[in-house]
C-alpha positions as CSV (number, residue, x, y, z in Angstrom):
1,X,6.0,3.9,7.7
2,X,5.3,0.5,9.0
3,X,5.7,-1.1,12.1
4,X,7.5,-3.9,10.9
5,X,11.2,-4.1,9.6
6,X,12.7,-3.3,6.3
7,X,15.8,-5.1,5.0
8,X,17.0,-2.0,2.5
9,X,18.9,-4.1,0.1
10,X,16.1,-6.8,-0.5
11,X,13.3,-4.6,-1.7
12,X,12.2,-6.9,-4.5
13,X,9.2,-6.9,-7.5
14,X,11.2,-5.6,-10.3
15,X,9.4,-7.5,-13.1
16,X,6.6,-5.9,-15.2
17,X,2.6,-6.5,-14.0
18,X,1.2,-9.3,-15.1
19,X,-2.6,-10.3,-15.1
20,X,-4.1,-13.6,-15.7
21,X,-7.0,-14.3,-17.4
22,X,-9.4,-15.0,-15.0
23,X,-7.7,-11.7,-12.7
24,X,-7.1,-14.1,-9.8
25,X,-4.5,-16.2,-8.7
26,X,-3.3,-18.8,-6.8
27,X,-1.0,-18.0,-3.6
28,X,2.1,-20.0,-5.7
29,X,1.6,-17.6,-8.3
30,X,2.0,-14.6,-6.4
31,X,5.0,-12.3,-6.9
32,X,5.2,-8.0,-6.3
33,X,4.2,-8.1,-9.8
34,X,1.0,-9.4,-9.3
35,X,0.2,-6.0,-6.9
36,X,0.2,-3.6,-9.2
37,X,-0.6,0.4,-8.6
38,X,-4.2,0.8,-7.7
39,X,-4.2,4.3,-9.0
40,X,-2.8,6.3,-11.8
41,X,-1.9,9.3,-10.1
42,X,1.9,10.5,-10.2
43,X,4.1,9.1,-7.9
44,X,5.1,11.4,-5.1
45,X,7.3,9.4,-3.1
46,X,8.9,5.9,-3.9
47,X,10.3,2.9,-1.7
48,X,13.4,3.6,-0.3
49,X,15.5,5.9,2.1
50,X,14.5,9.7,1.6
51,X,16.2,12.5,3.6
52,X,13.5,14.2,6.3
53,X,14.2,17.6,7.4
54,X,11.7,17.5,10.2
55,X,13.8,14.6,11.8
56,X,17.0,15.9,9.7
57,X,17.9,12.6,8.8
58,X,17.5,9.6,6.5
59,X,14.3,7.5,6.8
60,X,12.8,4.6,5.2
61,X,9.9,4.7,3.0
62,X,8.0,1.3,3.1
63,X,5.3,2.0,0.4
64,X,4.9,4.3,-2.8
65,X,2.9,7.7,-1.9
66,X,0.7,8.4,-5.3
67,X,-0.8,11.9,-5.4
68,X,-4.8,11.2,-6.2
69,X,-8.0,13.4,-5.9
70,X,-9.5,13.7,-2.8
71,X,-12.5,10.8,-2.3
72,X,-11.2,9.0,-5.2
73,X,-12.7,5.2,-4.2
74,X,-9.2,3.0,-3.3
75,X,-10.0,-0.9,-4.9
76,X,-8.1,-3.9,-3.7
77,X,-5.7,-4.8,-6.2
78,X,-5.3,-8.4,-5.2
79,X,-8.1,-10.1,-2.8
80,X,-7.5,-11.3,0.9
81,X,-8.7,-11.0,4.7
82,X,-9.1,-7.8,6.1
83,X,-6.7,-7.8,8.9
84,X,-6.5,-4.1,10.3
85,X,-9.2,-1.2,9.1
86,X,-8.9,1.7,10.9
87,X,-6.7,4.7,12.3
88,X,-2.9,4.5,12.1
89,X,-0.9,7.4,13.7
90,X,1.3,7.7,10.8
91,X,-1.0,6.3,8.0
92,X,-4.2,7.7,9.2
93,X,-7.2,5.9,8.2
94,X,-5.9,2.7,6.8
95,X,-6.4,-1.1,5.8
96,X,-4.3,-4.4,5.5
97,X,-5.0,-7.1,3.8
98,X,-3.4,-10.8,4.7
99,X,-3.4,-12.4,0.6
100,X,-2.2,-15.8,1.9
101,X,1.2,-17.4,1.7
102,X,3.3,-14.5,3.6
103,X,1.7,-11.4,1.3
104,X,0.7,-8.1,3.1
105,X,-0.6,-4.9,1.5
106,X,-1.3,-1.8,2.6
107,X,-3.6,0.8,1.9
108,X,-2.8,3.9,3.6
109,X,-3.8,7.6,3.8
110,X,-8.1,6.5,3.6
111,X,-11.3,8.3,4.4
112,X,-14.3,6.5,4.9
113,X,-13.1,3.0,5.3
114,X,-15.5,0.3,3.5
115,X,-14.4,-2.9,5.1
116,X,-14.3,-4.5,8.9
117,X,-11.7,-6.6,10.2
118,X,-12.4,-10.0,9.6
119,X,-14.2,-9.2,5.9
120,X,-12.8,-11.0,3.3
121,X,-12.5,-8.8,-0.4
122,X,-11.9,-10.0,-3.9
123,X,-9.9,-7.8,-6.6
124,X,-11.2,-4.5,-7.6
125,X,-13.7,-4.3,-4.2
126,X,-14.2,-0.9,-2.7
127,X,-12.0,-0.4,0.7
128,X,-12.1,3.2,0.9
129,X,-11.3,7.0,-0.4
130,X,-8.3,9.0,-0.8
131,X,-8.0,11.6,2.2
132,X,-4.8,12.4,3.7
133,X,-2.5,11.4,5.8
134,X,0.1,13.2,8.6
135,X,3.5,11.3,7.5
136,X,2.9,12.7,3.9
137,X,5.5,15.8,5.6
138,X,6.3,17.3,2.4
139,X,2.9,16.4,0.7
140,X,1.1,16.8,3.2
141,X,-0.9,19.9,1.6
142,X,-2.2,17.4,-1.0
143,X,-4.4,14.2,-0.8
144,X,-2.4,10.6,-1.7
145,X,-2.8,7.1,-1.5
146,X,0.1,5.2,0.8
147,X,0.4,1.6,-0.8
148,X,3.0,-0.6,0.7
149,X,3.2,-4.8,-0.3
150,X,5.3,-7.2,2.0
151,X,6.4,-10.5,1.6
152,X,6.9,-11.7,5.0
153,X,9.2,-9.3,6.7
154,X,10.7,-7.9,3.1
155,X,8.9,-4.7,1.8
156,X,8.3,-5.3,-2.2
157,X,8.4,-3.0,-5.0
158,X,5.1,-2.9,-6.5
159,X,4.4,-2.2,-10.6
């Protein structure tokens, strides 16, 4: 989970992926349709609220947990400055990128981080491998990328 807030009823980015031509965009283009899965591993565990039996209670899950081979390479799926590589104590290893006009994403659940704070990456660069992470609770015995997209304070609904 992420630091910042949720607002439940707003998560957003319903509409199909999209790609331009050229594979980048300008920061008026963007919508959560234009951060699509980085992966094609099955979905383990979607946005929303999710009941936790080590907490017994409802939670909220800010990003989409996709079950992946261990050390599969993690590529940026839209570019930006790297604003946080490093160890997260529910993530793990983990990286954020700022993508300009209000857009966060979220890598999560990382082994041997390929980018520094500061670094700015283009679409499809290398910013680590799959490993695992500890929040994965009922997953946890399997490694998964953790991919969460905001728009300002409103977690989005990747496709």
């Amino acid at each position: 989970m992420s630091a910042r807030t949720a607002h439940y009823p707003e998560v957003g980015g319903t509409a199909p992926v999209m790609q331009t031509q050229t594979g980048k965009m300008t920061a008026d283009d963007q919508t959560s349709k234009d951060f699509p899965c980085p992966v094609h591993g099955s979905l383990l565990r979607n946005v929303g609220n999710y009941y936790s039996e080590a907490f017994d209670n409802y939670l909220f899950h800010a990003g989409m947990d996709y079950a992946e081979p261990e050390g599969t390479v993690i590529r940026a799926t839209h570019g930006g400055k790297v604003i946080f590589s490093g160890a997260d104590p529910i993530l793990g290893q983990k990286v954020t990128l700022d993508c300009g006009e209000g857009w966060l994403v979220t890598y999560g659940g990382l082994d041997n981080l390929r980018v520094q704070v500061g670094e700015t990456v283009e679409i499809q660069d290398a910013l680590g491998q799959v490993g695992f992470y500890s929040a994965a609770e009922s997953e946890s015995n399997q490694p998964q990328l953790h991919y969460e997209v905001w728009h300002g304070d409103i977690v989005q609904r990747p496709r």
